[in-house]
DODREN-166516 format. One line per field, with one value per residue: residue number from 1; x, z, y of N, C-alpha, C in turn. Coordinates in steps of 0.02 Angstrom, whole numbers, plus 50000, padded with zeros to 5 digits. Atoms other than C-alpha are relative to their C-alpha. Example, Ala and Ser with C-alpha at 12.3 -4.5 7.8 and 13.67 -1.06 7.14 Angstrom:
2
nr: (1,2)
n_xx: (50045,49958)
n_zz: (50000,49997)
n_yy: (49941,49941)
ca_xx: (50615,50684)
ca_zz: (50390,50357)
ca_yy: (49775,49947)
c_xx: (50045,49961)
c_zz: (50000,50037)
c_yy: (50060,50055)
//
This chain:
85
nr: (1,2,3,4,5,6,7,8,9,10,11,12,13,14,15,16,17,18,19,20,21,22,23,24,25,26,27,28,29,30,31,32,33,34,35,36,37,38,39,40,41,42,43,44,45,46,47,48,49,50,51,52,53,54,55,56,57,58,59,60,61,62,63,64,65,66,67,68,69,70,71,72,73,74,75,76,77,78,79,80,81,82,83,84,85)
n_xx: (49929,49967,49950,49932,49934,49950,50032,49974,49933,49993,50021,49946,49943,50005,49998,50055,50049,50030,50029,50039,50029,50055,50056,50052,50058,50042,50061,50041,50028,50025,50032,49976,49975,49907,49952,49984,49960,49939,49985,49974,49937,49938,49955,49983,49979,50055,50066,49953,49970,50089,49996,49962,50023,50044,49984,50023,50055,50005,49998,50057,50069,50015,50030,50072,50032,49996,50054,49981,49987,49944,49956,49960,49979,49945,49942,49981,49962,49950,49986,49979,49935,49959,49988,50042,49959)
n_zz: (50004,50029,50036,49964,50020,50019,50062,50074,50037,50029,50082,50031,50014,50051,50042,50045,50024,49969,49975,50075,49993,49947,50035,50007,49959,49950,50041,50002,49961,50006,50061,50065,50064,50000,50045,49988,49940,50019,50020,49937,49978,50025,49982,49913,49956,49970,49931,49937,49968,49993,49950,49951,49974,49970,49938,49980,50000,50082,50020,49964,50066,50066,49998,49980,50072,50011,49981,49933,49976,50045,49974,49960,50052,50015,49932,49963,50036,49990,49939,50033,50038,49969,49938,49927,49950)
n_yy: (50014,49917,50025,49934,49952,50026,50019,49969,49995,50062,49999,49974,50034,50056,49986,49979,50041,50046,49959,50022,50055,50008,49937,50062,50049,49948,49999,50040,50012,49930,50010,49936,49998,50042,49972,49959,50008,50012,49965,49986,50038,49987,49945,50012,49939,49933,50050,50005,49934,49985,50040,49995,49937,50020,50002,50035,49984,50011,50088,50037,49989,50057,50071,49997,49982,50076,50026,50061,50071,49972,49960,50027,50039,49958,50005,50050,50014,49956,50040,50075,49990,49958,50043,49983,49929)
ca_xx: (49647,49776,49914,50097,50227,50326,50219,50247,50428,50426,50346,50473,50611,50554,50639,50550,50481,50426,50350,50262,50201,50110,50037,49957,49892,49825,49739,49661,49610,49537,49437,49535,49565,49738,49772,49774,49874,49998,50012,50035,50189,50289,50364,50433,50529,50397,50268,50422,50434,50214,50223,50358,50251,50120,50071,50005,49826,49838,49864,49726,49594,49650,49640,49458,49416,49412,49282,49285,49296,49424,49528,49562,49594,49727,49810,49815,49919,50030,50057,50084,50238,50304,50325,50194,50233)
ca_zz: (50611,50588,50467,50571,50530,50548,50419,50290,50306,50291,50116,50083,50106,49992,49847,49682,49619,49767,49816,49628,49671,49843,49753,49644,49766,49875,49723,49678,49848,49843,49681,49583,49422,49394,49230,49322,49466,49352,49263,49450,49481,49331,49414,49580,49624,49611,49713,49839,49864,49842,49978,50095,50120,50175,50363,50453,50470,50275,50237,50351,50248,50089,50154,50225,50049,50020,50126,50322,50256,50081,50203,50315,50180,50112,50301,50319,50143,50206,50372,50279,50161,50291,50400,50540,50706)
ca_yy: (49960,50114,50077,50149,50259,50093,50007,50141,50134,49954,49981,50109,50014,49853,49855,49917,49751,49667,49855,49831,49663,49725,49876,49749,49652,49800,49831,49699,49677,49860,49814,49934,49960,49823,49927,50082,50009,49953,50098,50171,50060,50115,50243,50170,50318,50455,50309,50310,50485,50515,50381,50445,50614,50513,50544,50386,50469,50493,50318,50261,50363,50297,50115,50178,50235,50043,50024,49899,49731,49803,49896,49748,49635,49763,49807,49611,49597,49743,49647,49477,49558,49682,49507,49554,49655)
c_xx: (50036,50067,50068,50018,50060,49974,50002,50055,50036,50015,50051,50052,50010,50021,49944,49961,49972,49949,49931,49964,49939,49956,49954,49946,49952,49943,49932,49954,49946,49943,50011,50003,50070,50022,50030,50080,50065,50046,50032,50073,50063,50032,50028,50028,49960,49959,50054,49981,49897,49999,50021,49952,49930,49991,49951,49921,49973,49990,49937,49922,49995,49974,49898,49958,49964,49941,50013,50045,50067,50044,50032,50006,50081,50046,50039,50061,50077,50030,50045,50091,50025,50037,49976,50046,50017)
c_zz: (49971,49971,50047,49945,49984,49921,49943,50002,49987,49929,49976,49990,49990,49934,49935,49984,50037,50042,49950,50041,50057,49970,49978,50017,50034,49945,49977,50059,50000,49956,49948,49939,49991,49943,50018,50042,49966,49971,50057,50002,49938,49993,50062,50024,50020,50044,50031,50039,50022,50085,50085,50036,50037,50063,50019,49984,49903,49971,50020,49952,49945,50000,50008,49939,49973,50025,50058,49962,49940,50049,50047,49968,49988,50079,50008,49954,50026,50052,49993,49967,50042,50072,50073,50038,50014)
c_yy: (50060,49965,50064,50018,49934,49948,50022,49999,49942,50000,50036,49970,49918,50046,49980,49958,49975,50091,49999,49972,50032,50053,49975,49971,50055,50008,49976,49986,50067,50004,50046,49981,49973,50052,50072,50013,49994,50055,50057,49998,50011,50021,49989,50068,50051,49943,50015,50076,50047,49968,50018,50043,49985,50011,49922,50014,50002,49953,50002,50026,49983,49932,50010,49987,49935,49981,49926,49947,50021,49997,49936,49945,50018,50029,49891,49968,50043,49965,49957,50032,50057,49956,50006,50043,49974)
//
């Protein structure tokens, strides 16, 4: 599964807390570290702008990082709060 170009600008343009919230969850789904994640999220603007520079292919290796069944856990949360295609 390849995360779009329209998929990241979904995320971009959720505002800050409900962008929070999915970070969160990605996380958790990810098996991250939540204190890290949070500590992540208390900068929405720099995440916005880390984010923006993202290219599609970029994304997709982070989700990978996650590992198959992670990664399509975390695309299916992104899906869910970006209101499907």
């Amino acid at each position: 599964m390849a995360l779009t170009e329209y998929e990241l600008r979904q995320m971009l343009s959720m505002d800050d807390e409900s962008l929070k919230r999915l970070i969160l969850m990605i996380a958790k789904a990810a098996g991250g570290d939540e204190g890290k994640a949070a500590s992540l999220t208390s900068d929405i603007p720099s995440l916005k702008n880390l984010m923006s520079r993202l290219t599609p292919a970029e994304a997709e290796e982070l989700l990978g990082r996650a590992g198959k069944g992670r990664s399509e856990d975390i695309y299916r949360i992104i899906n869910n709060r970006n209101g499907g295609k």
